[in-house]
C-alpha positions as CSV (number, residue, x, y, z in Angstrom):
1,X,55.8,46.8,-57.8
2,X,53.8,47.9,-55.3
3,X,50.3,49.5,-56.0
4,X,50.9,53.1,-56.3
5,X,53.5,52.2,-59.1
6,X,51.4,49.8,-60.7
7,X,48.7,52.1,-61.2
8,X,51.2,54.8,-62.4
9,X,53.3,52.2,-65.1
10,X,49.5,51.1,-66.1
11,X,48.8,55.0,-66.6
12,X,51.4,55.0,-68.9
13,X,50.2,52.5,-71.1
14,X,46.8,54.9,-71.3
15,X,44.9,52.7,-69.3
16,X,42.6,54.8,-66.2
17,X,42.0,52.1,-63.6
18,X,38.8,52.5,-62.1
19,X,38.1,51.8,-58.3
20,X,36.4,48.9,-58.7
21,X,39.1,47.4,-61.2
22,X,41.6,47.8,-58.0
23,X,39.6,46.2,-56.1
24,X,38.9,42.8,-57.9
25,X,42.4,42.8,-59.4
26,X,43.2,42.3,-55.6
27,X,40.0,39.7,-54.4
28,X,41.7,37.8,-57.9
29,X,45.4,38.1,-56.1
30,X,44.0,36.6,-52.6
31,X,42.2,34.3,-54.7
32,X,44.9,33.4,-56.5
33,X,47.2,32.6,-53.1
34,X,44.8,31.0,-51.7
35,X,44.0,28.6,-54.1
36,X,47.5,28.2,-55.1
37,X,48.0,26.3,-51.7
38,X,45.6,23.6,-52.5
39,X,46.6,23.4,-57.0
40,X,50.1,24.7,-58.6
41,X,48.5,28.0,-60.1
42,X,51.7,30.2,-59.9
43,X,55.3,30.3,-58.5
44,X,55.1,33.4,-58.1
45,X,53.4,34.3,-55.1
46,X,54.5,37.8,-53.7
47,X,52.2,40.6,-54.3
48,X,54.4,42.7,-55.4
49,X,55.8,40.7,-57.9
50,X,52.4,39.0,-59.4
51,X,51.5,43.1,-60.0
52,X,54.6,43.4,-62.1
53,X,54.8,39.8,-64.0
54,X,51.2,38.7,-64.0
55,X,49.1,42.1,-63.8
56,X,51.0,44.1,-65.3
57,X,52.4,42.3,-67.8
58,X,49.2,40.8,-68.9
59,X,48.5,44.6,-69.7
60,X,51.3,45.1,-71.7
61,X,48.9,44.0,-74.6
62,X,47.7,47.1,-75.1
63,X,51.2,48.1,-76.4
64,X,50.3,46.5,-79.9
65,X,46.4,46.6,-79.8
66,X,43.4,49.0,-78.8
67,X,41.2,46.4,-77.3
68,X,38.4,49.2,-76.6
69,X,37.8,48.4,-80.8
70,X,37.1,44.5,-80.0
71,X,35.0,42.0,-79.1
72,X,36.0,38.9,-78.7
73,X,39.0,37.5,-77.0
74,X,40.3,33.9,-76.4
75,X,43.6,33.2,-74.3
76,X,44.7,29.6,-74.9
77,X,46.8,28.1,-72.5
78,X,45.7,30.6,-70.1
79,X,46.9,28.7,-66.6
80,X,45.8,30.8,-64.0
81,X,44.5,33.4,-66.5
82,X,47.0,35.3,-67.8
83,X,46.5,37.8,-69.7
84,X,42.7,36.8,-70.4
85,X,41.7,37.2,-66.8
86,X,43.1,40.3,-66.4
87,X,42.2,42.1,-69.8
88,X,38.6,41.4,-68.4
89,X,38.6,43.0,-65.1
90,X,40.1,46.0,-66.6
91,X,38.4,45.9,-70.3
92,X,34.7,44.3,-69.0
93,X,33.2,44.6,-72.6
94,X,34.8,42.0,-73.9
95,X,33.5,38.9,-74.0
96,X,36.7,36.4,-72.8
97,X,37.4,32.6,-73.4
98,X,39.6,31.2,-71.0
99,X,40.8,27.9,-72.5
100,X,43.4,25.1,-70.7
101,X,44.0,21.9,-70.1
102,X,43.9,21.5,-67.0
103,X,40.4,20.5,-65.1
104,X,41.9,22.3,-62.0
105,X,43.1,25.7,-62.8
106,X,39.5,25.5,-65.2
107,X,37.8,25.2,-61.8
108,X,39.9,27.9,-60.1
109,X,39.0,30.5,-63.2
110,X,35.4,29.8,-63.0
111,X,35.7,30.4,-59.1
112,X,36.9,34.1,-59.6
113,X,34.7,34.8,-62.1
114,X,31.9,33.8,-60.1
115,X,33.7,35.7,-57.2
116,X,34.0,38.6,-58.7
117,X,30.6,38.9,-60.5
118,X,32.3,38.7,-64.2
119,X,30.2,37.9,-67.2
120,X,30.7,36.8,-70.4
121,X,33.2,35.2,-69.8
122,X,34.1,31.2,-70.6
123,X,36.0,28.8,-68.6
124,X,36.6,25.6,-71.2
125,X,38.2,22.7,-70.5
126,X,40.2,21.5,-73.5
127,X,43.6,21.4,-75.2
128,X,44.1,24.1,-77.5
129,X,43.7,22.4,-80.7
130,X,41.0,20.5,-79.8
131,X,39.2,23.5,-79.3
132,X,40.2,25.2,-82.8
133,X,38.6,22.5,-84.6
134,X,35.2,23.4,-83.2
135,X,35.7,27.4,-83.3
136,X,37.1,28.2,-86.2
137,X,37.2,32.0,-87.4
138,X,35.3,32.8,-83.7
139,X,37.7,35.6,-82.5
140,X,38.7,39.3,-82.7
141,X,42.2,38.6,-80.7
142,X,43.5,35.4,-79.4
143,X,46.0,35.8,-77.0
144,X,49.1,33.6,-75.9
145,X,51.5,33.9,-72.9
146,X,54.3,31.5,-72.8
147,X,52.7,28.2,-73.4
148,X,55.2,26.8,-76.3
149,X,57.3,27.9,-79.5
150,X,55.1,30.5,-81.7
151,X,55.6,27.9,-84.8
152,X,53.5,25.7,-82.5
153,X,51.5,28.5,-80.9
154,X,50.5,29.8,-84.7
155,X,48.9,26.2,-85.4
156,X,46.7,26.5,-82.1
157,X,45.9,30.3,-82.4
158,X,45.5,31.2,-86.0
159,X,42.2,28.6,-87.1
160,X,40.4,30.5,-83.7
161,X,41.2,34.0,-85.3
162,X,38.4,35.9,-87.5
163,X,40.1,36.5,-91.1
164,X,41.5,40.2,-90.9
165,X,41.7,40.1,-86.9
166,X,44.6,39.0,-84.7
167,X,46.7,36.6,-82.5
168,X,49.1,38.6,-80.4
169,X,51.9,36.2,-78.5
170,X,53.5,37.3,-75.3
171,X,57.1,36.4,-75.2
172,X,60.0,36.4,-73.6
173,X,62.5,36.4,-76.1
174,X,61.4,34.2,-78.9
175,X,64.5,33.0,-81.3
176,X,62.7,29.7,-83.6
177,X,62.1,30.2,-87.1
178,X,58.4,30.6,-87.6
179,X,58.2,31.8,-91.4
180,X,56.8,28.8,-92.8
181,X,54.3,28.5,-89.8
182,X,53.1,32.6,-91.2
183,X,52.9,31.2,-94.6
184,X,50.9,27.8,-94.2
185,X,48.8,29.3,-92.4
186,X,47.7,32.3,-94.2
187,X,48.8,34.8,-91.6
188,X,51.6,37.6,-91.3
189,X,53.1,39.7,-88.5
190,X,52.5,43.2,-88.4
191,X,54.6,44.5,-85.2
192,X,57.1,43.2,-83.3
193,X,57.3,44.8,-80.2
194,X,60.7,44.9,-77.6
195,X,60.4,46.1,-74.3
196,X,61.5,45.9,-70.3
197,X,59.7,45.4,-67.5
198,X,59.7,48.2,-65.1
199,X,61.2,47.9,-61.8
200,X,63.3,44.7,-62.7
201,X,64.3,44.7,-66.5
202,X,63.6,41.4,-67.8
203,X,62.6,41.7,-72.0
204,X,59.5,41.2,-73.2
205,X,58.0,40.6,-76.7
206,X,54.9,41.3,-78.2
207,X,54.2,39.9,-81.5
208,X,51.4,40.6,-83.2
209,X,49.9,38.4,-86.4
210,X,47.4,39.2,-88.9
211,X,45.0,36.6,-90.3
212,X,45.1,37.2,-93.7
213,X,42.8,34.5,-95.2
214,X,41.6,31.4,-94.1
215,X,43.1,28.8,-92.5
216,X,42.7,25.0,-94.3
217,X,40.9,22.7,-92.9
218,X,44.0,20.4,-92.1
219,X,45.4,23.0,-89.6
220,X,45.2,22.4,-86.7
221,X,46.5,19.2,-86.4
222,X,46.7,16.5,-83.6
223,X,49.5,17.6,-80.5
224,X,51.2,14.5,-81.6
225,X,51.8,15.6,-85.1
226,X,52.4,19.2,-84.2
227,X,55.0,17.7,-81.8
228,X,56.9,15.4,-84.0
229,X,56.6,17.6,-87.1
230,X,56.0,21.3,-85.9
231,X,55.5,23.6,-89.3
């Protein structure tokens, strides 16, 4: 996807990219090469394709949720920051936590933030649960892009959400039971959303959960225990 056609595809999502959006979305891409020379950021590494599978499909969020109405967004499991990085180039009112576990691609994030002159934005170093049990309730939308299962992703993402807001999982094609994750953990999905990619065709799922009350204290639990016994 070259530029011309991203900007158009993002144009139909109703998003107007501004100049300066342009502009550090592609200091963040030579950022992103560069760096991923020296840590294993991406494997994808054409520009053409980290528009259409990292750019553009971190703005595929938008399908499911007006993010002009919120705050507050965490991406778990972010890697090299998608979608969290991305939705705060091109949304800068939010206020973005980037959270991994990885002490390296933590680094790189803070780098392009700094780089690019983004605020409010967090870079943590932590696993994913680890982090729930400290910010509970914290979040407007808490976003997830292929890091595990959504019965496993639920138990990281829903204790971060605020009761009433949202997690929103990007997916490929997700196929595991995750109806007793929903109902443990107080939660419920109110749009599942199928589309393809432009240009190539792959599928893509958005799934987006509402908190519906709060989450017990026992959730979530340690990543050995959500291994062995996943909800």
């Amino acid at each position: 996807m070259d530029k011309d056609r991203f900007i158009l595809e993002v144009s139909k999502l109703g998003i107007d990219l501004t100049d300066e959006m342009l502009m550090k979305l592609d200091a963040y891409y030579k950022l992103l090469i560069e760096w991923n020379q020296k840590i294993n950021l991406t494997a994808i590494t054409d520009k053409k394709e980290v528009y259409l599978k990292h750019f553009y499909d971190s703005l595929t969020l938008v399908r499911v949720i007006d993010l002009n109405k919120e705050e507050t967004l965490c991406d778990i499991g972010t890697g090299a920051g998608f979608p969290g990085l991305v939705l705060k180039i091109v949304f800068p009112h939010l206020e973005v936590t980037l959270v991994d576990a990885l002490n390296k691609r933590v680094n790189f994030l803070q780098l392009v933030c700094d780089k690019l002159g983004l605020d409010n934005v967090e870079c943590i170093h932590a696993r994913a649960e680890e982090y729930a049990l400290k910010n509970r309730d914290k979040f407007d939308v808490v976003t997830a892009r292929a890091v595990a299962s959504l019965n496993i992703l639920l138990e990281y993402s829903i204790p971060l959400v605020k009761v009433s807001k949202y997690f929103i999982a990007l997916k490929g094609n997700e196929k595991k039971n995750y109806s007793k994750a929903l109902e443990v953990l107080n939660s419920k999905i109110i749009q599942i959303d199928k589309f393809l990619l432009p240009v190539e065709s792959s599928q893509r799922t958005l799934i987006k959960i509402e908190k519906t009350g709060k989450t017990l204290d026992k959730y979530p639990r340690r990543y050995a225990e959500i291994k062995k016994r996943p909800l």
